[in-house]
N, C-alpha and C positions, 0 to 999 in steps of 0.2 A: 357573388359569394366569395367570400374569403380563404375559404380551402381551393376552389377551385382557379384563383389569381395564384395563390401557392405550388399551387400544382404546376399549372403554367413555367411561371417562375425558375421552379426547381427545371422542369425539363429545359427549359431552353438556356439555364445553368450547364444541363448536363451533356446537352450536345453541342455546345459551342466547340467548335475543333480545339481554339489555342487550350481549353480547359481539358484537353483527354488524358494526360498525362496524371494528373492530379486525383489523390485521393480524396474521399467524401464522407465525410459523417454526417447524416441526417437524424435531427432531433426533433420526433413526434409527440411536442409536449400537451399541454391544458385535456388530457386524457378526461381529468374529472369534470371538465366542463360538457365534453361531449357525454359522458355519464348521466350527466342532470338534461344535459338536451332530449338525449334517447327516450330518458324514462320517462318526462314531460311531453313527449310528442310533437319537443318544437322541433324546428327545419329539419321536416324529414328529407334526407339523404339522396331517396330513389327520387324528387324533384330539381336536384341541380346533376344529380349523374343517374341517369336511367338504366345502367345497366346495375344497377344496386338492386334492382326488382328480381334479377337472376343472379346474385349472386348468393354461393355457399361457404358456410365456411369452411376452410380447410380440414381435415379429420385431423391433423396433428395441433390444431391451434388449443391454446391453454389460456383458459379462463381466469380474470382475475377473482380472487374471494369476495364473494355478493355481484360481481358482475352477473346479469342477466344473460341470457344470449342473445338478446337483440345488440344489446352493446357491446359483446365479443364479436358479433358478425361486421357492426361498424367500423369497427377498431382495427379488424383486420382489412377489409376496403380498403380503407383507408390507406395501409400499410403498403398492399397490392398495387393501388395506384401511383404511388413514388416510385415502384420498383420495376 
């Protein structure tokens, strides 16, 4: 799965010692593709990260306009996991 190589990726990006110094901007882009993924039912999520089965969404998190809340709950996963 290719979130989860990025995932990877990112973390061992972020704990390389020579890199602690250095600031990070992470860019969570093809947002609309997980959108059409979600609502289509492809690669469900809780199959490559299981603890997606227990996860909630934040109470402060903000929906986008027509976003579902399947795809808010993704979205923010998502977010959760880089951080």
């Amino acid at each position: 799965n290719r979130l989860k190589e990025s995932l990877e990726l990112f973390k061992s990006i972020w704990n390389n010692r020579w890199l602690r110094t250095i600031s990070v901007i992470l860019f969570l882009n093809k947002q609309d593709l997980l959108k059409d993924k979600v609502r289509a039912g492809k690669s469900k999520i809780e199959d490559y990260f299981p603890d997606f089965a227990r996860y909630r969404t934040p109470p402060d998190a903000t929906a986008e306009p027509g976003d579902e809340e399947a795809v808010t709950r993704a979205k923010y996963f998502i977010r959760d996991e880089f951080l």
